[in-house]
N, C-alpha and C positions, 0 to 999 in steps of 0.2 A: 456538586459531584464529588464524592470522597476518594481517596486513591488506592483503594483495594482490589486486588488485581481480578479477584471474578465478580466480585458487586460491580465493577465498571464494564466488565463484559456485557451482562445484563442490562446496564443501564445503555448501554449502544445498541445491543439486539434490540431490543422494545422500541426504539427509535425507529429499526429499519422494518419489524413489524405493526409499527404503529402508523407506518406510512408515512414517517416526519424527514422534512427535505434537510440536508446536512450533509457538510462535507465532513468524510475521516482521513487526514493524512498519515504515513508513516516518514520518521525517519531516526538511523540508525547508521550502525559505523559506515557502510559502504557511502550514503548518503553525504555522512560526513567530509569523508575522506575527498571525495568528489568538491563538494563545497571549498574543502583549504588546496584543492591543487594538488593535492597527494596521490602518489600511484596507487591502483588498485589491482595487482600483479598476477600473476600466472598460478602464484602457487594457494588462491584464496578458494575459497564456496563460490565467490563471484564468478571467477572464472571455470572451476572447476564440473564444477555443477549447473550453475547459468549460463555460462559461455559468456561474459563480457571480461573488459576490461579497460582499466584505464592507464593511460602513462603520464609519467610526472606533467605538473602544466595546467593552469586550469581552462577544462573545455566547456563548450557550451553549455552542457548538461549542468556541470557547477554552477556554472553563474546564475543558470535559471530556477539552480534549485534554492540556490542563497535566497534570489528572486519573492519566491513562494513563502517567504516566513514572516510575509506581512500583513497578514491576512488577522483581524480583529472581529468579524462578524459573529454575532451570536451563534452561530451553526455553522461554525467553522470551526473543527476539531485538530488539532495537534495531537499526534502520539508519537516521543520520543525516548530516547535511549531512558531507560533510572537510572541512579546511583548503584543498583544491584546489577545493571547490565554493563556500565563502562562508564567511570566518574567523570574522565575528560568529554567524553563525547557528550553526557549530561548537561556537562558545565560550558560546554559549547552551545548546545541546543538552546537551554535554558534562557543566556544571557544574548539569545539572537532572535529569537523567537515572538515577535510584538503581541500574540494573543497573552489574554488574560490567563493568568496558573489556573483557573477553574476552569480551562479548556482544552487542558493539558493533560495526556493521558501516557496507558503504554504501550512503548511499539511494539512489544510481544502479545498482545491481548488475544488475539486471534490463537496461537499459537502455545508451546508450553504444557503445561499443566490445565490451558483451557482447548486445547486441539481437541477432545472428547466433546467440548460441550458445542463446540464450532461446526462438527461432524452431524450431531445430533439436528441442530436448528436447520444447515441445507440442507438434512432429510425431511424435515418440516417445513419447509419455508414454501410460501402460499403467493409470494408476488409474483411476478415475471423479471425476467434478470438480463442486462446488457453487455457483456463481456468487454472488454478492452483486454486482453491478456496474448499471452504467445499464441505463434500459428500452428501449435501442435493438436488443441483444442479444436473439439468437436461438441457440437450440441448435446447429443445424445451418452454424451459418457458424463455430466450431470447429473444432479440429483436432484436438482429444481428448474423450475421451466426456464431454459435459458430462448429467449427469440431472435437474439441477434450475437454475433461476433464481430469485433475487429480486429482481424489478426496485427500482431508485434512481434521484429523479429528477435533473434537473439542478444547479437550484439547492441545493445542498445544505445550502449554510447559513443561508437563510430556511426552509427546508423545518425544520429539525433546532429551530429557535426551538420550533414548536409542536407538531413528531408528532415528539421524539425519544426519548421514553419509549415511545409506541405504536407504534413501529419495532421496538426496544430487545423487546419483550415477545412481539410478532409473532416475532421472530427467535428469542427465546426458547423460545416454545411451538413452534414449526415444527421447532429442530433438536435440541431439548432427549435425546432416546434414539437421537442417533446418538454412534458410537465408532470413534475411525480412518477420520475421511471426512475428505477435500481439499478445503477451502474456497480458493477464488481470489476475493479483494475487491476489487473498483477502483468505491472512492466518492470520489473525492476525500480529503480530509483525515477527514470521516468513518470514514474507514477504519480507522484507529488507533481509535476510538472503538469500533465494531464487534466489532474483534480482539479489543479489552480487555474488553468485557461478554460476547462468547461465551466465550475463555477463563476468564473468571471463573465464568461457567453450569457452562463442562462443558470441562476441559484437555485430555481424551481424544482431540484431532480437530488436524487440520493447516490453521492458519490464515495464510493468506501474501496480505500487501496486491503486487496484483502493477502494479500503479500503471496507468500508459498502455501498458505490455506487450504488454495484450490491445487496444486499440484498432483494429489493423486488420483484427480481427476483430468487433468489435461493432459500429461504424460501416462497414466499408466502405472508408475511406481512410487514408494518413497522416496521421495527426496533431501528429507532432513530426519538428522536423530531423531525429534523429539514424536516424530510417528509412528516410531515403535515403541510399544506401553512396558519395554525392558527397558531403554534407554533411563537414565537421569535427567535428560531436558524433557521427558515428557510427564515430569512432576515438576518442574521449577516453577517458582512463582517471582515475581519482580515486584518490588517495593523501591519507591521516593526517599 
């Protein structure tokens, strides 16, 4: 796999249309941040827009997500910060991350200068799709057959402090005898956390954290610059 930010889009969609079972993780500053213990404050997009937050201290969500970057299996995808998106956080990811560099991709793939092409493919997409995402979401404001939901709620990282084992189990027993189904996760940083305990349940299934992707379909509106085709992040492209 080369590191070209829309040939690697492609090379993932054709995956999830090709019916091939693989985890895609994200992670990016918030993720980070969480990881070393570091606040994730009031005045961010995390909170702003998301509704979480974190205070100095590292909370569970950290350690589980440090947890998650052990993963080497051939169908076990990393996508993290580049060098064009934030050097330290790069350099962080990089040198923690136990998968192989050719399994390493970007955590804006979805998004960017590829949100037009991301838009186009759920108007085409022919699977059936598993939601893990916020409880704002509804079926029918989709654009691919979604069949089931699990709602999540905002704050994710007080929430994770004390039901994240009773999540973890819930999700467990719910999708424990299914095989080649399409999970779409957008929990926030949770999401890597998610990915890595269904994968480890049952590898048979296709697990893709699809970030704020699905946003203008769960809420309603935009929610990040780059989804309006005036903005500048909705031309950016990330390069290694």
């Amino acid at each position: 796999m080369n590191k070209n930010f829309k040939d690697n889009f492609f090379y993932f969609w054709n995956k999830i249309e090709n019916n091939e079972n693989f985890a895609f993780s994200r992670y990016a500053d918030g993720e980070v941040l969480l990881m070393k213990g570091s606040s994730v404050g009031y005045n961010t997009q995390a909170f702003g827009t998301d509704k979480w937050y974190s205070l100095d201290g590292l909370t569970k969500a950290g350690e589980e997500l440090f947890q998650t970057l052990n993963h080497n299996e051939d169908n076990y995808y990393y996508a993290i910060s580049s060098k064009s998106d934030n050097i330290d956080d790069y350099n962080y990811l990089i040198n923690n991350v136990k998968q192989d560099i050719s399994k390493i991709t970007f955590v804006n793939l979805w998004i960017n200068s590829n949100y037009h092409l991301m838009l186009d493919k759920f108007d085409n997409l022919k699977r059936d799709v598993i939601l893990i995402c916020n409880k704002n979401a509804k079926k029918e404001n989709f654009p691919f057959n979604v069949i089931d939901i699990t709602e999540f709620p905002d704050d994710c990282i007080n929430f994770w402090e004390s039901d994240n084992d009773n999540f973890i189990n819930y999700l467990s027993e719910k999708y424990s005898s299914l095989n080649n189904q399409l999970f779409f996760i957008s929990c926030g940083p949770i999401s890597e956390i998610i990915i890595d305990r269904l994968y480890n349940n049952n590898p048979n299934n296709t697990y893709v954290d699809v970030g704020s992707s699905i946003d203008e379909f769960v809420h309603g509106y935009k929610t990040r610059p780059y989804m309006n085709a005036s903005s500048g992040y909705s031309k950016d492209i990330s390069f290694f």
